[in-house]
C-alpha positions in Angstrom: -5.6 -1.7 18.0 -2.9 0.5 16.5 -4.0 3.3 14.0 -2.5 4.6 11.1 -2.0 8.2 10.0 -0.8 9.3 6.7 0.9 12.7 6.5 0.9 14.1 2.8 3.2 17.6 2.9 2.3 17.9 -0.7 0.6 16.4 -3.9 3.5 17.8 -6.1 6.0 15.6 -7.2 9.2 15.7 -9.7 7.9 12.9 -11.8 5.0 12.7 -14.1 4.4 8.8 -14.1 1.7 8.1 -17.3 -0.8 6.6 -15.2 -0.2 8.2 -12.0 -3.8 9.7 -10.4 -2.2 11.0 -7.3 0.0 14.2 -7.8 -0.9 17.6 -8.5 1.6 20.6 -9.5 1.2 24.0 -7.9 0.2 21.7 -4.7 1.3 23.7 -1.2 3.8 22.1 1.0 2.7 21.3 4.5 3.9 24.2 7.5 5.2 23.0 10.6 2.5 24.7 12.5 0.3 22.1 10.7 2.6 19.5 12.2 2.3 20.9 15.4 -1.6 21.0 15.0 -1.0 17.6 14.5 0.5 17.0 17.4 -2.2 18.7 19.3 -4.9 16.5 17.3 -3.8 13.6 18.3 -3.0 14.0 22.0 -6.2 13.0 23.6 -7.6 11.6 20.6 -7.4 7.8 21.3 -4.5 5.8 23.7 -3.3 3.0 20.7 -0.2 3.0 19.4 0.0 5.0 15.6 2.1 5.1 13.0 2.9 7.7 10.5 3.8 7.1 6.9 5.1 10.3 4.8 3.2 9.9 1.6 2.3 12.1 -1.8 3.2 13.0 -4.3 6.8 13.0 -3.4 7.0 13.9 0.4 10.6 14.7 0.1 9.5 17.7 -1.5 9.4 19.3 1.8 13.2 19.3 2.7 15.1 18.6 5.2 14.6 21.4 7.6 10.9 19.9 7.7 11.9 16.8 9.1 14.6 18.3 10.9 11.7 19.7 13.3 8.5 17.5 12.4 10.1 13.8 13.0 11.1 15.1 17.3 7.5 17.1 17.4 5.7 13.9 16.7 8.3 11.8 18.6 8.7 13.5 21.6 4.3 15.4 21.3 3.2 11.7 21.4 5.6 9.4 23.1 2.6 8.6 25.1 1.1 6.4 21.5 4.8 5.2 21.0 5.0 6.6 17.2 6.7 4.6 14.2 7.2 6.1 10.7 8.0 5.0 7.8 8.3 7.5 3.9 7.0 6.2 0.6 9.6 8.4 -2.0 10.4 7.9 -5.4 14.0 9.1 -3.7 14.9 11.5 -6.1 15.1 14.6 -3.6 16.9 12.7 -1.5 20.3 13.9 0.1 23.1 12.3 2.8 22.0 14.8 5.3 17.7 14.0 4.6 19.1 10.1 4.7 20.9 10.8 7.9 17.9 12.8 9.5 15.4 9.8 8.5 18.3 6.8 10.1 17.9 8.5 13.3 14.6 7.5 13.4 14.8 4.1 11.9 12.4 4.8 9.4 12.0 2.0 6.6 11.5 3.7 3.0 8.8 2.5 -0.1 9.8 3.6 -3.0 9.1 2.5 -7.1 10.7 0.8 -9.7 8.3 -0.7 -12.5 11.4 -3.0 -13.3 14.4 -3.2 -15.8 15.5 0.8 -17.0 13.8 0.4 -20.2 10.6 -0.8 -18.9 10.3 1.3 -16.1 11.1 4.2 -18.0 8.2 3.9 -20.9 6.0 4.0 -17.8 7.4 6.5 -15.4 9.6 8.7 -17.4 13.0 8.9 -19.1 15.3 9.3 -16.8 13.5 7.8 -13.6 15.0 4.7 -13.4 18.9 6.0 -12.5 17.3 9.4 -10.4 15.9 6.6 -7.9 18.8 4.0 -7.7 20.8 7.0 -7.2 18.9 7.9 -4.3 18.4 4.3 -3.4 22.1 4.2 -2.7 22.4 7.1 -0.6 19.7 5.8 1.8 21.4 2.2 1.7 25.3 4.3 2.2 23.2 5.8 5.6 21.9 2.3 6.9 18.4 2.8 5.7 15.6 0.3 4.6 14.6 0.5 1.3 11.6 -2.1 -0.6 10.2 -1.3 -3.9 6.7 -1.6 -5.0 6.4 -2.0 -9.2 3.0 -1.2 -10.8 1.5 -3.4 -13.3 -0.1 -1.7 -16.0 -1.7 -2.9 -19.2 1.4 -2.9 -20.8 4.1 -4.2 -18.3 2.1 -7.5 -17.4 2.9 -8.5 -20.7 6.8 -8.6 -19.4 6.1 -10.2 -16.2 8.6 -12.6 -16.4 11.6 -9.8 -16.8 9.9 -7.9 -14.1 10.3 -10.9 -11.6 13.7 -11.6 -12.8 14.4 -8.1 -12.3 13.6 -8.1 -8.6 15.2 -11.4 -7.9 18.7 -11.4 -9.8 18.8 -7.6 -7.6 18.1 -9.3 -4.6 15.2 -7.1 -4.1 12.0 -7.6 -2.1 8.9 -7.3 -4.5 5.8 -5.6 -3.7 2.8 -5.3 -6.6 0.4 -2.1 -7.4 -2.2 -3.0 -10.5 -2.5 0.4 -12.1 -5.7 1.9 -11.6 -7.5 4.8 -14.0 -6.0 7.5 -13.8 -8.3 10.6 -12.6 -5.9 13.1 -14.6 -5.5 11.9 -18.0 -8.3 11.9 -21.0 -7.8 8.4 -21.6 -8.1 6.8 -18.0 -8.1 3.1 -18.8 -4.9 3.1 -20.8 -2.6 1.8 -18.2 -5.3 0.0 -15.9 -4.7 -3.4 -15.4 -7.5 -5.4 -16.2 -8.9 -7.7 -12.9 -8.2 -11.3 -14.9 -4.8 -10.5 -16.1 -4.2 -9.4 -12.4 -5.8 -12.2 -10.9 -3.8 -14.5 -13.5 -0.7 -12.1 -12.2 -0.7 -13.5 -9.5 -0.9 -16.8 -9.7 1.7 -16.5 -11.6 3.5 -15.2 -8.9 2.7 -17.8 -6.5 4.0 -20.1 -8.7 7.3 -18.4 -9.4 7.7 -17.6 -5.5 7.5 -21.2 -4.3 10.2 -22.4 -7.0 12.5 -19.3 -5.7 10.9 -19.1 -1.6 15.0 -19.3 -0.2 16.5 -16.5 -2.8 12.6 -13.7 -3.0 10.7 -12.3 -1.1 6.8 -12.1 -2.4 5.0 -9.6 0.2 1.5 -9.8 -1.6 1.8 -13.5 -1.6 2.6 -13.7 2.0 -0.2 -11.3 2.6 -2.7 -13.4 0.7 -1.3 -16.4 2.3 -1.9 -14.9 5.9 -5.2 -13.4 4.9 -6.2 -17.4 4.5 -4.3 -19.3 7.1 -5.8 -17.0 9.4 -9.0 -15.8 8.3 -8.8 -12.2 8.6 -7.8 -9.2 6.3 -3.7 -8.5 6.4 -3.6 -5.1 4.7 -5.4 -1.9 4.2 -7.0 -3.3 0.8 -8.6 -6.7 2.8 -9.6 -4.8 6.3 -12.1 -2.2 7.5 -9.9 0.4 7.4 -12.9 3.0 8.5 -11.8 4.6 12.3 -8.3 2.9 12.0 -6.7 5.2 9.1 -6.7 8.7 8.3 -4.8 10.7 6.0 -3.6 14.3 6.5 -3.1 16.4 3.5 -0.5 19.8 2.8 -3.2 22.3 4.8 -4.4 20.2 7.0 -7.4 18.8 5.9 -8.6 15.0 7.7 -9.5 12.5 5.1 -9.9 8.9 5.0 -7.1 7.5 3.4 -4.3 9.2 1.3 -5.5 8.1 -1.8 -8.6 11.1 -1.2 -6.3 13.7 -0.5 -7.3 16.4 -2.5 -10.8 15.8 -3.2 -12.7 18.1 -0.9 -15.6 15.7 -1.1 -13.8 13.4 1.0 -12.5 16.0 3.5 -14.0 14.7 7.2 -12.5 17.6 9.3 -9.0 20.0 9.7 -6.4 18.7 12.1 -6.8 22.9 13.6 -10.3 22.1 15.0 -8.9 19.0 16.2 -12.1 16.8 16.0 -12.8 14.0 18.4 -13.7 10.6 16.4 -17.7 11.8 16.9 -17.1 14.8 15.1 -15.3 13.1 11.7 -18.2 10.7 12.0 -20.6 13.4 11.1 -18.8 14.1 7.8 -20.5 12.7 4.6 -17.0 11.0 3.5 -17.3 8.8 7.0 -20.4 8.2 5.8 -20.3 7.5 2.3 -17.3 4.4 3.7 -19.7 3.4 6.2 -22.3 2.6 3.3 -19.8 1.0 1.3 -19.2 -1.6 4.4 -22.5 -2.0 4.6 -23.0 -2.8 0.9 -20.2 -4.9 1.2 -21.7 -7.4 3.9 -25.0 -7.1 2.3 -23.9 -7.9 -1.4 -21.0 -10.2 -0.2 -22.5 -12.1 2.2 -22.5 -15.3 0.0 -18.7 -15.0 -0.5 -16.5 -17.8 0.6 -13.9 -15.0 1.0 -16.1 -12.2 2.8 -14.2 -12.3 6.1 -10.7 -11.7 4.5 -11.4 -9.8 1.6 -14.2 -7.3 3.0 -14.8 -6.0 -1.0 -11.2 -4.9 -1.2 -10.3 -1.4 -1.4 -13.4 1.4 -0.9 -11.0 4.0 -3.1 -11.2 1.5 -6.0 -14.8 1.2 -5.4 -16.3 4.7 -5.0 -14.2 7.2 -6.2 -14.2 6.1 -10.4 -18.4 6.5 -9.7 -17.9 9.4 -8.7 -19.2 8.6 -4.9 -21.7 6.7 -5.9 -22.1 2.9 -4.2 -23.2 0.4 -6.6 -20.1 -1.9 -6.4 -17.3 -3.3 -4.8 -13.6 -3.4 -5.4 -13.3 -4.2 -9.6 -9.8 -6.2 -8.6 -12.5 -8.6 -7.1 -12.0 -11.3 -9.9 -8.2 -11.0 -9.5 -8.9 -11.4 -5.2 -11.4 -14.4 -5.8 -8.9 -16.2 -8.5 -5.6 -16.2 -6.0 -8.1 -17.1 -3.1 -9.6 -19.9 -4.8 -6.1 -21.2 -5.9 -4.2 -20.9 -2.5 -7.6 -22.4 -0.8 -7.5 -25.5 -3.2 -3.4 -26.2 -3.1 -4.1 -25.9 1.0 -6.6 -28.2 1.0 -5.1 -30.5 -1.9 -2.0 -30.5 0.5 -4.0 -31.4 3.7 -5.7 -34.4 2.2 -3.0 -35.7 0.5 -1.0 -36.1 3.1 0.3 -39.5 4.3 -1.8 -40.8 7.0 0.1 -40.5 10.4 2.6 -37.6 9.0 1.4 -33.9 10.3 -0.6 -32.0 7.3 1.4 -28.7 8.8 5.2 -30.3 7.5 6.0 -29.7 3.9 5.2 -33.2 1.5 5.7 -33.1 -2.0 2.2 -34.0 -3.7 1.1 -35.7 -6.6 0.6 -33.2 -9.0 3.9 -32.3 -8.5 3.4 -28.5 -7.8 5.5 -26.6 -5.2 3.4 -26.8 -1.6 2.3 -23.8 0.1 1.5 -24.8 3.3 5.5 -24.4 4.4 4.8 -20.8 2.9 1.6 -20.3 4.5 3.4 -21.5 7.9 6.2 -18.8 7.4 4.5 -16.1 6.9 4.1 -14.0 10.1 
């Protein structure tokens, strides 16, 4: 199986989003030699394939000399795991000659946009909106791949309809964040978006995916969809992620996931010892993750949705309890409401079909709601 490892050159970013929980000013920006330590790390550490995603704060923050000398280091230190990479920017920082450096290595881009300017600037800043599309034209001028995520706070889900319309009259793909508490701010619940109007989210999104399938592209629907027609988790917040993902922060610190970057609670080793998988499993924070699986199949087990959902994302679980275990995932009334409804227009779909036709080809039913089984079947 293929492992992931998240490179985070620094928690500081040029933005100051109102609910973000995951930059830090005065943050240090990763060295090269911590690249090449990276490099060392990971030479004998396991023979699977990896892929490395720039994350932050704003990893563009670290210039293009960086990746001028960290993207070949990686490329040509571990041809042996065949690397892929791919950056998650808000693209402000970004110039023709960082664009150019990235399109040599074919590396798709994440970056944010909460929705129309006005919108997405009462959440992420004045100004915000125009900074990134003018970066989002400079990487589309240098061939590069670029697909937006949009975070739905407290506030925005109340627009959801101009936020969809948003994404499809721009022809862009749309990818969904619920806002979480923030750990900076004084009042963390403000933006949070609470797990019913999620799960209500996105059923609304279904709905609004199926009646536009041939002009939008839904990736949390497909990856729902997946998660059911198969049976098994399709992204980090539905899999053990424990072993498979690690995150490495601006000194060099080993954690479990970007999200914990920064917390020295979660630190399971330093990429400069380079520690075999044995050693990071005697750190507390492989631990603590450990115990949260472990509560998971012990307080799930009942759940028609265990195998796929796995008590969603240990982050969301732990680290507003400050560590402790005595939950899972608080989105898990937004994951058991979309279950549930993709389960029950499946199964409506199978059983209504006419007798002698193939349950697997598209028929219109008799409630007159748009079938998912032809989107279930596309998804990949």
């Amino acid at each position: 199986m293929d492992f992931h490892v998240m490179l985070v050159p620094t928690l500081g970013c040029p933005s100051n989003c109102s609910y973000c929980w995951s930059s830090e000013e005065g943050s240090p920006i990763m060295s090269i030699e911590t690249i090449e330590e990276v490099v060392k790390w990971l030479k004998n550490f396991r023979d699977d394939g990896v892929t490395f995603t720039f994350h932050g704060g704003e990893p563009l923050l670290a210039g293009a000399e960086f990746y001028k000398k960290a993207l070949p280091l990686l490329s040509e230190g571990l041809s042996h795991l065949k690397p892929a990479f791919a950056l998650q920017t808000n693209l402000w920082k970004l110039t023709p000659e960082l664009a150019r450096i990235l399109a040599e290595y074919d590396i798709p881009i994440g970056s944010s946009i909460d929705g129309p300017r006005e919108l997405n600037d009462l959440q992420r800043g004045e100004g915000y909106f125009d900074k990134t599309m003018q970066g989002y034209k400079i990487a589309r001028d240098n061939g590069l791949t670029v697909r937006f995520i949009t975070t739905f706070t407290s506030y925005s889900v109340e627009f959801k309809e101009d936020i969809f319309n948003f994404f499809l009259e721009n022809g862009l793909t749309l990818k969904l964040h619920p806002a979480l508490p923030s750990l900076r701010g004084e009042n963390p619940g403000k933006w949070a978006l609470d797990p019913e109007k999620y799960g209500e989210l996105l059923i609304y999104l279904l709905d609004k995916y199926l009646e536009n399938m041939d002009k939008i592209e839904v990736m949390n629907i497909d990856h729902l969809c997946k998660c059911v027609f198969t049976g098994l988790g399709s992204v980090c917040t539905f899999v053990d992620c424990m072993g498979n993902t690690f995150a490495v922060g601006p000194e060099g610190s080993i954690y479990p996931c970007y999200r914990f970057v920064g917390m020295p609670e979660y630190v399971m080793g330093n990429v400069y010892d380079h520690p075999g998988i044995e050693d990071l499993a005697k750190s507390d924070a492989w631990k603590l993750m450990h115990e949260f699986k472990e509560y998971v199949d012990r307080e799930c087990k009942e759940c028609p949705y265990i195998k796929y959902c796995r008590g969603g994302c240990p982050y969301n679980a732990i680290v507003p309890t400050e560590g402790k275990i005595n939950g899972i995932d608080p989105h898990c009334t937004a994951y058991k409401m979309i279950f549930k409804e993709i389960n029950d227009r499946a199964n409506k779909e199978l059983f209504d079909s006419p007798m002698g036709m193939s349950p697997f080809q598209p028929q219109p039913v008799k409630d007159a709601r748009p079938g998912i089984m032809s989107l279930m079947l596309r998804v990949k």
